[in-house]
N, C-alpha and C positions, 0 to 999 in steps of 0.2 A: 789724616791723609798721608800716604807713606809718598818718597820721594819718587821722579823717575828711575827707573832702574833695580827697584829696592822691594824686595820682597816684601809683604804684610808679614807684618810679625804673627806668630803664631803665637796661642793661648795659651797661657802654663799650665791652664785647668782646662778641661774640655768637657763638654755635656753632650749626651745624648738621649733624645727621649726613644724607646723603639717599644710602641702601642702602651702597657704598663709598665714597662722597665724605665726607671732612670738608671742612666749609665753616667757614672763621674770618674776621669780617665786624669793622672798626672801626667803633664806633658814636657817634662822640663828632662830630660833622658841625658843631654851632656852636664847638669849639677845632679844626676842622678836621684834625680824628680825631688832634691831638696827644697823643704819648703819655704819662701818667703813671705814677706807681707801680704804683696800680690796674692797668692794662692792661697793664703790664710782667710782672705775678704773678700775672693771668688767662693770657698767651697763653705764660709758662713752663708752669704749668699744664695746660693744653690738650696743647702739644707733650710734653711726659712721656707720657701718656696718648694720644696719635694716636700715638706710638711704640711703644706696647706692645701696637698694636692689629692683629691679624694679619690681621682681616679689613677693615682699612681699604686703601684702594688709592689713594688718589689724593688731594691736600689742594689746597684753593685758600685763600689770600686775599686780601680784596678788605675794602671801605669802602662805608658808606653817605654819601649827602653827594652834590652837585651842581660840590663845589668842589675837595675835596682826595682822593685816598686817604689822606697822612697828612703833615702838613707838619713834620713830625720830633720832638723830644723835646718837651716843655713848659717853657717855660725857667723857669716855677715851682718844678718839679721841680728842677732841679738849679742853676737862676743862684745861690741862697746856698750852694750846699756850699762844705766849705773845701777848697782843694786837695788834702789829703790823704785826703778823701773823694770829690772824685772819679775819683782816681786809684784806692782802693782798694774802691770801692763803685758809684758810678754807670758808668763804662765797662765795669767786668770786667764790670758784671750784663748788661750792652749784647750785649757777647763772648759770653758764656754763651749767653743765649735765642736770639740770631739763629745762634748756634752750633751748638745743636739743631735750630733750625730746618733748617739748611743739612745738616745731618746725618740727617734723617729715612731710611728705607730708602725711603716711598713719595715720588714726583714728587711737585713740590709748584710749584702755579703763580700767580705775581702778578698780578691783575687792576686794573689802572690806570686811572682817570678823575679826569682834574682832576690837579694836583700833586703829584708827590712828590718830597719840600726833606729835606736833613740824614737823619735817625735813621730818617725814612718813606723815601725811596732806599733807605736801608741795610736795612732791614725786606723793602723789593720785591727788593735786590738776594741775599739770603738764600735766594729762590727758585732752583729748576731754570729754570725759565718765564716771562719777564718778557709779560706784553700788554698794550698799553695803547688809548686812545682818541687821534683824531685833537685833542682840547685840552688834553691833557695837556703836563703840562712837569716838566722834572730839572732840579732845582741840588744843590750841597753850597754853603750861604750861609755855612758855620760861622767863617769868616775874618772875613765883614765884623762878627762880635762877639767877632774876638780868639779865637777858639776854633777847631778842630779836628775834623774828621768823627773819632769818636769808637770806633763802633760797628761797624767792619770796615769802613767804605767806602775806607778807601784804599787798602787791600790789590783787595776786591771789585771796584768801579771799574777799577782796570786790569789785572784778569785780563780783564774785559770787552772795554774799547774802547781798551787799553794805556797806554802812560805817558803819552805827548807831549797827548793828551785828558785823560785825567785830571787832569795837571797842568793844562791850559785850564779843566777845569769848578771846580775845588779853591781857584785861587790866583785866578780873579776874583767866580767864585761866582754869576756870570750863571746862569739858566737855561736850559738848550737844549728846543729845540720837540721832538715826537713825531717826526716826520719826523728830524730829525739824529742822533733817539737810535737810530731805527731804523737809520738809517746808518752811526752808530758802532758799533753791533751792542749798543749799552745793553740794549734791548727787541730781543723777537723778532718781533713782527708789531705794526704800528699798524693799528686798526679805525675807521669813520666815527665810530661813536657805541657808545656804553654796549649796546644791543642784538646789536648782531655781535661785538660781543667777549664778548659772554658766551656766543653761541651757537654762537662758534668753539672757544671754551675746554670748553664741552661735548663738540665733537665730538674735540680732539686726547686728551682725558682718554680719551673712550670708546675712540678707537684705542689709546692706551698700553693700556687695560685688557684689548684682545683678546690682548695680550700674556703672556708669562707671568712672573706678579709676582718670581716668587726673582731669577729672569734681569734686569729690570728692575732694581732693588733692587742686584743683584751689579755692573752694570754700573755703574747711581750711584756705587759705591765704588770700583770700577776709574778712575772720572773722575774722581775727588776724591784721588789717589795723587800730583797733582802737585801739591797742596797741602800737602803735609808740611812745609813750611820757613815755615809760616805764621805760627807761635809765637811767635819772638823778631817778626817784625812787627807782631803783634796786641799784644805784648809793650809793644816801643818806643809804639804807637799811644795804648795806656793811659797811660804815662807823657807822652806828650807832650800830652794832655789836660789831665794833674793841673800840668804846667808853664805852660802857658798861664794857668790858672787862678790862677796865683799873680802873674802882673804885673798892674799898672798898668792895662798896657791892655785885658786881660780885663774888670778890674772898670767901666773905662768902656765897653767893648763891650756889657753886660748894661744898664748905666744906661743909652745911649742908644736898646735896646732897647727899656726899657722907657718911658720920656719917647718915646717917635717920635721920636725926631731925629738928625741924621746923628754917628755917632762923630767924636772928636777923639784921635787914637792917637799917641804918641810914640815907640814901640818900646822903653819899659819897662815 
């Protein structure tokens, strides 16, 4: 019960069902739909339940906001765990959700505007479907704070746009524009603005949907068979998060995050 006077808080995840779509919307736009606990245990939630759902056909999501779809993890969240929680806690849980996500039977497509950095890539890259907008931009920054793309993206990453890129976007942590992603085969189509891409994502959904959904679904898993060796990777990825976490330069990577100012790293 919210107080006299006082607005109902609004959802940091938002759902919508519209006939066979589920719609899953980040709604956190002033932490530039960074993700916390909170929206870590709404959008496991959600995907449990769009999974068991037979008359669902098709999942999109997408963010509110003019700046980010989702600039990755919250480093609230997770800058004080101790190593060995985030090696046994905050990555596996990373693993896990975008795991199911990735795992759905129904197509599931990423709708992109504005940024997406770290944990939010890793979130879009979990989709079937990446689309984005003409100002949108991709990094993995996880390096310049002594840390490690976490959450599948190294594995994800260069199934996409392969090693020699991946290794370019990972180890300097620049951003690339909508146009290179497009060219690296990151995203599937770049749109002018927020409007065409949503009216294009409408129409590829409708076409998958004239389809027939078992075939659809069977064939998701037929593409997903060359992913079986993915384990000890996602494995190694986990540990090498809760490693990072334990140097030196971890811990001044998070302080200079948080002071704004540029890190001082000595490679321990």
């Amino acid at each position: 019960m919210t107080s006299a006077g006082q607005a109902p808080q609004q959802s940091k995840v938002v759902f919508e069902r519209q006939d066979s779509l589920a719609r899953i919307t980040l709604n956190r736009p002033a932490k530039l739909n960074t993700l916390d606990d909170e929206m870590l245990d709404t959008l496991e939630r959600l995907v449990i339940d769009i999974d068991r759902d037979p008359k669902c056909r098709a999942v999109v999501i997408c963010a509110n906001g003019e700046k980010a779809f989702c600039a990755g993890a919250d480093i609230n969240a997770w800058g004080d765990l101790a190593p060995l929680e985030m090696w046994r806690w905050w990555t596996r849980r990373g693993h896990d959700i975008f795991g199911r996500i990735e795992g759905l039977l129904q197509p599931s497509v990423a709708l992109i505007d504005g940024i997406a950095y770290g944990g939010g890539l890793e979130l879009a890259l979990s989709c079937d479907l990446l689309l984005a907008t003409q100002r949108s931009r991709f990094a993995f920054p996880e390096t310049a704070v002594a840390a490690v793309p976490g959450w599948g993206g190294t594995l994800r990453l260069t199934e996409r746009v392969g090693v020699s890129r991946a290794k370019q976007m990972i180890f300097t942590g620049d951003p690339i524009s909508a146009d290179s992603a497009a060219e690296w085969g990151l995203v599937n189509v770049v749109y002018a603005d927020r409007q065409a891409m949503e009216q294009a994502a409408t129409a590829i959904i409708e076409r998958i949907g004239r389809n027939a959904p078992v075939a659809v679904a069977a064939v998701k898993q037929l593409l997903r068979l060359h992913q079986a060796s993915r384990y000890g990777a996602g494995a190694m990825e986990s540990l090498a998060g809760g490693l990072t976490a334990l140097t030196q330069d971890g811990a001044e990577g998070i302080a200079s995050f948080r002071q704004k100012r540029s890190p001082d790293f000595h490679g321990r």
